[in-house]
C-alpha positions as CSV (number, residue, x, y, z in Angstrom):
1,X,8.9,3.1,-25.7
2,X,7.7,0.7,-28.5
3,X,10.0,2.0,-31.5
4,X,8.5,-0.5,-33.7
5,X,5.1,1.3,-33.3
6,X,6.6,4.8,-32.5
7,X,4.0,4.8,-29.8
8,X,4.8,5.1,-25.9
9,X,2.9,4.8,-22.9
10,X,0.6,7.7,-21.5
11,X,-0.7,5.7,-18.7
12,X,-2.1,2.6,-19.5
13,X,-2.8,4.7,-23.3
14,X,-0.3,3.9,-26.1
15,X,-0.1,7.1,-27.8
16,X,2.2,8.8,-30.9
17,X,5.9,9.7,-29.4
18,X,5.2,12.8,-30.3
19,X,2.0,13.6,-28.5
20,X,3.2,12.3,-25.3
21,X,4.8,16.0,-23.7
22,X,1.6,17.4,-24.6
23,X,-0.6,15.3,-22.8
24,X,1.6,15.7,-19.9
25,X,1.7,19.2,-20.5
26,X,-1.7,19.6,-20.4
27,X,-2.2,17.3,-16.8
28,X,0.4,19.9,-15.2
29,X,-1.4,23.0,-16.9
30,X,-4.6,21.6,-15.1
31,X,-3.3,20.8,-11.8
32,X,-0.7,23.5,-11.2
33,X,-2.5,25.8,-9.4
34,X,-3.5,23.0,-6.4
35,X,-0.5,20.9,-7.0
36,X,1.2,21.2,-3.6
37,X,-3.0,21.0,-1.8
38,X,-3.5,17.8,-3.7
39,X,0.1,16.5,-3.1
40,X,-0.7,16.6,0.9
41,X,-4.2,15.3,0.5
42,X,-2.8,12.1,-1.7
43,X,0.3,11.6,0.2
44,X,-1.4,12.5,4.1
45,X,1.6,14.6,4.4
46,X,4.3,12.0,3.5
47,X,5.6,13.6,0.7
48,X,7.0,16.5,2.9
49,X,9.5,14.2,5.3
50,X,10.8,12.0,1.9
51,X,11.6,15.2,0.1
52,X,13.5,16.2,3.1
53,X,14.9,13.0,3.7
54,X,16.1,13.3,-0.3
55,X,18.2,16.5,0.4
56,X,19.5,14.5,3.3
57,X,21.2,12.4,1.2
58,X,22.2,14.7,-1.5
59,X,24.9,16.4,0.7
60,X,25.1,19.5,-1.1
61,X,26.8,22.0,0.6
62,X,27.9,25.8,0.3
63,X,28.8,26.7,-2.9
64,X,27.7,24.2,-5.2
65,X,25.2,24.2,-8.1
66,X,22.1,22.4,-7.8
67,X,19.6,21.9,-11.0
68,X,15.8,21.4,-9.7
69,X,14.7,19.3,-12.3
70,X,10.9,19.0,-12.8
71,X,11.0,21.5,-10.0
72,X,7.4,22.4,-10.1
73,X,6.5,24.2,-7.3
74,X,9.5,24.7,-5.9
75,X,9.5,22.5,-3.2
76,X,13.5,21.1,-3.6
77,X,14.6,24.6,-4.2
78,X,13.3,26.1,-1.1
79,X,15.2,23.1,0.5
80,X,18.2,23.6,-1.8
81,X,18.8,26.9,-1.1
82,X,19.7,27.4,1.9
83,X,22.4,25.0,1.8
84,X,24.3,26.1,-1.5
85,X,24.0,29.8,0.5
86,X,24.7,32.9,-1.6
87,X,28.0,31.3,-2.8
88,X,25.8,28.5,-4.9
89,X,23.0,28.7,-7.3
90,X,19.8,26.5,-7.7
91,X,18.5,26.0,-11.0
92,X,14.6,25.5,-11.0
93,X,13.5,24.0,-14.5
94,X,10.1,22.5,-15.2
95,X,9.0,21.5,-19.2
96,X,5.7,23.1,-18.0
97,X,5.7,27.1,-17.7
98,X,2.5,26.7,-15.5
99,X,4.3,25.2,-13.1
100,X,7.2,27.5,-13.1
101,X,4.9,30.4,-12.5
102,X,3.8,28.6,-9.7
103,X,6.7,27.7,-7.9
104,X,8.3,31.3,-8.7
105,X,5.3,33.0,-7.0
106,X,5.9,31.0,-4.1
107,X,9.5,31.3,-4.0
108,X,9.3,35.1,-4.1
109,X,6.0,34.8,-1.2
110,X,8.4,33.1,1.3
111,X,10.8,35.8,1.0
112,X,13.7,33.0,0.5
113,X,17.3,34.7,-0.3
114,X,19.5,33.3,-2.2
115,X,20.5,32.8,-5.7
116,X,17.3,31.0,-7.5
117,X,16.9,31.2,-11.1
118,X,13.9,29.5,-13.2
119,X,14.5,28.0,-16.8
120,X,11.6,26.0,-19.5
121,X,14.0,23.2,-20.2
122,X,12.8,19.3,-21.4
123,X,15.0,17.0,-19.5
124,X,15.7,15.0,-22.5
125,X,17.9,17.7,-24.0
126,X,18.8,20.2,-20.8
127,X,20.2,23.6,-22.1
128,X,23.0,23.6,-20.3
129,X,26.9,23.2,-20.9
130,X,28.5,20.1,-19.9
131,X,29.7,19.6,-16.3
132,X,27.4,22.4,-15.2
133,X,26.3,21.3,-11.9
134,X,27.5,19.2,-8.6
135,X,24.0,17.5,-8.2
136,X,20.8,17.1,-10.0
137,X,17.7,16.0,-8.5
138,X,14.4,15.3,-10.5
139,X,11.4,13.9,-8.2
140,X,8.5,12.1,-9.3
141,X,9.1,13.8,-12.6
142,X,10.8,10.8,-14.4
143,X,8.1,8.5,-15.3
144,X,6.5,11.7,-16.9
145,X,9.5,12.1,-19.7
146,X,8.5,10.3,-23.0
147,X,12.6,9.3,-23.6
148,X,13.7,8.4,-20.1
149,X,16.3,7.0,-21.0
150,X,17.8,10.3,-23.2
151,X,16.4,12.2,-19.8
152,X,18.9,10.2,-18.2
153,X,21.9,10.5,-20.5
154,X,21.4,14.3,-20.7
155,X,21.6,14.3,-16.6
156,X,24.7,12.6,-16.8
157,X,26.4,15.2,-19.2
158,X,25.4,18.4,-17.4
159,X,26.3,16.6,-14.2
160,X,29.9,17.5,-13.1
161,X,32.7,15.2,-12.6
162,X,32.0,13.7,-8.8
163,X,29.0,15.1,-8.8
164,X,25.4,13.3,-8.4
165,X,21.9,13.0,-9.5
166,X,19.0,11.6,-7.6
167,X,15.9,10.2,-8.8
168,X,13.5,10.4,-6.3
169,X,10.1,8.7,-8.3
170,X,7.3,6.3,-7.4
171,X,8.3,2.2,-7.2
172,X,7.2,-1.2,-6.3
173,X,6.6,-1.9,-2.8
174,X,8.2,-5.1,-1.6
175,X,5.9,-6.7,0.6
176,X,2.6,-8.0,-0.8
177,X,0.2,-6.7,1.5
178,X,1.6,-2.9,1.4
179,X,1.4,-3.0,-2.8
180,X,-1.7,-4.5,-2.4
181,X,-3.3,-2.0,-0.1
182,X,-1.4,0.9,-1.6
183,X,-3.7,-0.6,-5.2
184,X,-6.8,-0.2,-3.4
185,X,-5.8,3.5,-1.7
186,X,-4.4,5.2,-5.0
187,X,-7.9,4.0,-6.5
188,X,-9.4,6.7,-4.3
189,X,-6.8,9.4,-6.0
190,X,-9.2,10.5,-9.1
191,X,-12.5,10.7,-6.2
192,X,-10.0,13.1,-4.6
193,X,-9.1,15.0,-7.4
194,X,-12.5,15.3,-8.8
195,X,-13.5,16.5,-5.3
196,X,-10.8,19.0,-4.8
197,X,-10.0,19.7,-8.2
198,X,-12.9,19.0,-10.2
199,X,-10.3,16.8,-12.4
200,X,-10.6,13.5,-12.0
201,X,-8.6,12.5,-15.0
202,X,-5.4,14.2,-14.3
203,X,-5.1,11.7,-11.0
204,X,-6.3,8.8,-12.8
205,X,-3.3,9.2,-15.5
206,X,-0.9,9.9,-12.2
207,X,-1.8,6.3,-10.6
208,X,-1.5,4.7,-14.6
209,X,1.8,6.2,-14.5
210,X,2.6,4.8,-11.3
211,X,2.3,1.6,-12.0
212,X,3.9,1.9,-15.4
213,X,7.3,3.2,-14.1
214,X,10.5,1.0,-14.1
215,X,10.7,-1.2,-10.7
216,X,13.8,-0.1,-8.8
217,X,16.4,-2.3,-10.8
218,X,15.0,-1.4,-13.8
219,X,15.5,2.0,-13.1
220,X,19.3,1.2,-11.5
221,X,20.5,-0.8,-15.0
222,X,19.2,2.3,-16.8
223,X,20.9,4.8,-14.7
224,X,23.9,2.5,-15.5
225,X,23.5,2.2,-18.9
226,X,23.7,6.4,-19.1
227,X,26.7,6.5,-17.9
228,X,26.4,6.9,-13.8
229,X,28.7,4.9,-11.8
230,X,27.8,3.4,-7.8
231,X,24.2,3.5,-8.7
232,X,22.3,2.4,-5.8
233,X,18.7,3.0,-4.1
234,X,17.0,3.8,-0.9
235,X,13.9,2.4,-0.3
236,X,11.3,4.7,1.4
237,X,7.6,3.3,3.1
238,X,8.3,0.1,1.5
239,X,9.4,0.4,-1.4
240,X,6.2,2.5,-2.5
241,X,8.9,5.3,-3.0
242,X,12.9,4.5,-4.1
243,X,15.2,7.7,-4.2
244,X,17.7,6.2,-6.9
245,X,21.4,8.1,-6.6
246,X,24.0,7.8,-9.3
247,X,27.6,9.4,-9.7
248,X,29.9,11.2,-12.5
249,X,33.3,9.9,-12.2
């Protein structure tokens, strides 16, 4: 964020602080409703195994609370779920009620039990007490907050004392060749969205904000300059994904 200007990045755009939720809001609005299509078609399916390898290495268990953070669709709360078990609770919270809707239809269509609630909450000032919850995950949600850095803080103080959060998000790949021909495959994102979606735009400001994100230890120092402790990263295909996980002590 340029506090200078009080301008921020939306994409490659600098825009007003202020108007930057909106335009994201109104990306999300558009692709809500093909969200989890588009997600297969861009990823070839990818996306499924690194979410599951995410809650891998969440180790939540029976019992605990979980917050879904830019939860979306739903996908880490259908995940989440069954773990926690009737004893826990998952929290599903998205900034963007379209999405919500979304993910809440297709939680109640697969016919999951358990104890799933759904909230509007901005991750830059969560609504919750302190020490609410034993982990918080937010995936490829992040780079979309305008203050990540007060996303990150208010993370750390609903977080409960030994519990985690994990920031699954888009990163820099480490060898050469892969970044490179990851460039020249995320260019064909917009064709695909303007195919499938007729919305080209919405994908186009998805690979800006790509390559705008904090590299992976960028995004470490800033977990540890909110306050997590034993910050440290996974990799995934490369480096073109990181799941970043950080701990309240």
């Amino acid at each position: 964020m340029n506090e200078k200007n009080d301008t921020t990045h939306f994409g490659y755009r600098e825009v007003p602080v202020a108007e930057k939720a909106s335009l994201v809001g109104q990306v999300f609005h558009s692709v809500a409703g093909k969200y989890d299509l588009m997600n297969d078609v861009v990823s070839l399916g990818t996306h499924r195994l690194i979410k599951r390898f995410t809650v891998e290495l969440s180790a939540v268990r029976a019992g605990q609370s979980v917050l879904d953070l830019a939860g979306g669709t739903g996908d880490f709360s259908l995940l989440f779920a069954p773990l926690v078990g009737n004893t826990g609770n998952v929290v599903l919270a998205d900034i963007n009620e379209s999405m919500v809707k979304v993910g809440r239809d297709r939680i109640i269509d697969a016919g999951v039990p358990g104890p799933i609630s759904y909230t509007l909450a901005n991750a830059e000032c969560l609504p919750f007490a302190d020490d609410s919850f034993d982990c918080i995950c937010i995936a490829y949600g992040l780079r979309n907050v305008t203050d990540k850095d007060a996303a990150l803080r208010s993370m750390q103080r609903v977080c409960k004392r030994g519990g985690r959060v994990l920031v699954l998000e888009f990163s820099k790949p480490r060898n050469e060749l892969v970044g490179k021909a990851y460039d020249l495959y995320s260019k064909l994102w917009p064709i695909a969205g303007k195919l499938v979606m007729n919305d080209s735009q919405s994908y186009q400001y998805l690979v800006e904000s790509i390559r705008m994100h904090p590299d992976q230890e960028t995004l470490k120092g800033m977990m540890l300059n909110a306050g997590f402790s034993r910050v440290h990263y996974h990799d995934v295909m490369g480096g073109i994904c990181a799941i970043h996980i950080g701990y309240k002590d």
